[in-house]
N, C-alpha and C positions, 0 to 999 in steps of 0.2 A: 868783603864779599865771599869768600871761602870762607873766613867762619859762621857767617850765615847760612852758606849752603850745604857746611857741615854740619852744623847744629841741627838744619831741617832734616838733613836725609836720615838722623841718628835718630831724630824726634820720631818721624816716619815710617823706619823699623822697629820701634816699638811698639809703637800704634798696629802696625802690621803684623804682630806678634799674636794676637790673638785671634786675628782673621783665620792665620794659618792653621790653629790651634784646632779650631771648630770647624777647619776645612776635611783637615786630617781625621779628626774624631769622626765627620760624617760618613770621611770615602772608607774608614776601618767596619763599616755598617751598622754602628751602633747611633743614638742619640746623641746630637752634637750639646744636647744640656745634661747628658751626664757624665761621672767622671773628671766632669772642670771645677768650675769656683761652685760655691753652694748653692744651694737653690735659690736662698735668699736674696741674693745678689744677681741672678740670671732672671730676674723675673719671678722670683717666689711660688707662692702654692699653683700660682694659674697657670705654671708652665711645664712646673715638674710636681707633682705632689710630694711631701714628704712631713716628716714629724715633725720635723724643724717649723715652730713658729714664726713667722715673720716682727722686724722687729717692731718695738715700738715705735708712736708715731714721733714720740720727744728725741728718739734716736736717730730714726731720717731728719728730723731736721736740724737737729746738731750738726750732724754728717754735711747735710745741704749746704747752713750756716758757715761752716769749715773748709767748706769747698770753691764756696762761690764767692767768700769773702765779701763786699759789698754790690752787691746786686750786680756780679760779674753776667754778662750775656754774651752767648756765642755767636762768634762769627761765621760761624758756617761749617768749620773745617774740623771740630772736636765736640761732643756735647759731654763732657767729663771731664776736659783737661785744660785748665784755662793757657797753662803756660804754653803746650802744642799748638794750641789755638793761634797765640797771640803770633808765637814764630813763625806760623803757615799761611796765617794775612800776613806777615811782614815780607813774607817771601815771595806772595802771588803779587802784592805792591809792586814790588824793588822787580820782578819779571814783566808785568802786565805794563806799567807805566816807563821805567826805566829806561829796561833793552828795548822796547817800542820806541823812544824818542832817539835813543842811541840810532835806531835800525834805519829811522826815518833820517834822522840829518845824513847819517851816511851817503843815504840814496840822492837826498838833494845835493849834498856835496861832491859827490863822484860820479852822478846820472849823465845821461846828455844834456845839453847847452842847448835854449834853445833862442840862443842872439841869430840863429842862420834862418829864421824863417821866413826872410825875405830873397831866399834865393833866386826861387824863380822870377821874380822883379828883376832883380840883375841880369838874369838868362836873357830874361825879353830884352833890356835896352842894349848890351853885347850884342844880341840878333840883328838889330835892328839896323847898330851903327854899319856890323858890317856886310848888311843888305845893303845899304846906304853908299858905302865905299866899293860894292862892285856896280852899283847904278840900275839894283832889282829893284821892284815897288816893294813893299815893305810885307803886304800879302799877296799873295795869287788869284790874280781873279777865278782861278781854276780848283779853286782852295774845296769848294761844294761845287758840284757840277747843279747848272743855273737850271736846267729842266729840272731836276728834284724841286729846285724854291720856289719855280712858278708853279708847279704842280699842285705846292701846298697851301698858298694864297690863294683868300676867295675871288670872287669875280664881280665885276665892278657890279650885277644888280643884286650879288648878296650883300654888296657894303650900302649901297643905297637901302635898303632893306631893313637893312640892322642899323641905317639915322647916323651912317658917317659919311661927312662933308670932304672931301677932298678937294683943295684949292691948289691948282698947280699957275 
């Protein structure tokens, strides 16, 4: 694992080598496409003019050919460098899926338990027994005060009304 995460961050400062290049060349106030690699290679005649011919086309694709070896395609992470490439999905892999699984068994492993979710079942028959053993009813009749509940029941001609039978 450290040599992977050494080999990326080593791959990464390279790559970052030129970011910096053409950061520095901007904020010095000049053009960040002149002064670096040649024109040819920055994007040719369309970006910087110069005498320099662009090369042939049998020579880009020799270069292409040389580079890409068999129909090499990028991952996302390099459009020039296959081996950067290849290390920088290997390293989002081994991050994204890896320490994620790692992160997750931890959490089920060390989280809370949740065998106690019947607690309060327990509270209640504890209560209960020892409501029981001082010789209390088990609820209070006093539990809702009884004028609120008749208050909120209808009356016997809205129940006849709305076609319920009451058999007492």
């Amino acid at each position: 694992m450290a040599g992977l995460t050494r080999v990326a961050t080593f791959r990464l400062s390279l790559y970052q080598k030129n970011i910096n290049l053409i950061c520095i060349r901007s904020m010095a106030g000049g053009s960040p496409y002149v002064g670096g690699s040649p024109p040819n290679l920055t994007g040719g005649i369309f970006k910087e003019p110069s005498a320099t011919p662009p090369p042939p086309h049998e020579e880009i694709s020799e270069w292409v050919k040389k580079e890409t070896g068999n129909n090499w395609k990028s991952l996302g992470y390099s459009q020039f460098d296959p081996k950067y490439d290849r290390e920088m999905h290997h390293l989002m892999l081994f991050l994204t899926i890896t320490c994620t699984l790692v992160l997750i068994s931890f959490i089920y492993a060390y989280g809370p338990k949740d065998s106690f979710n019947d607690w309060y079942t327990r509270e209640a028959y504890l209560l209960l027994r020892e409501r029981e053993a001082a010789g209390v009813e088990p609820v209070s009749k006093e539990l809702i005060d009884p004028e609120k509940v008749l208050a909120a029941l209808p009356s016997d001609e809205e129940l006849k009304a709305a076609g319920v039978v009451i058999n007492i």
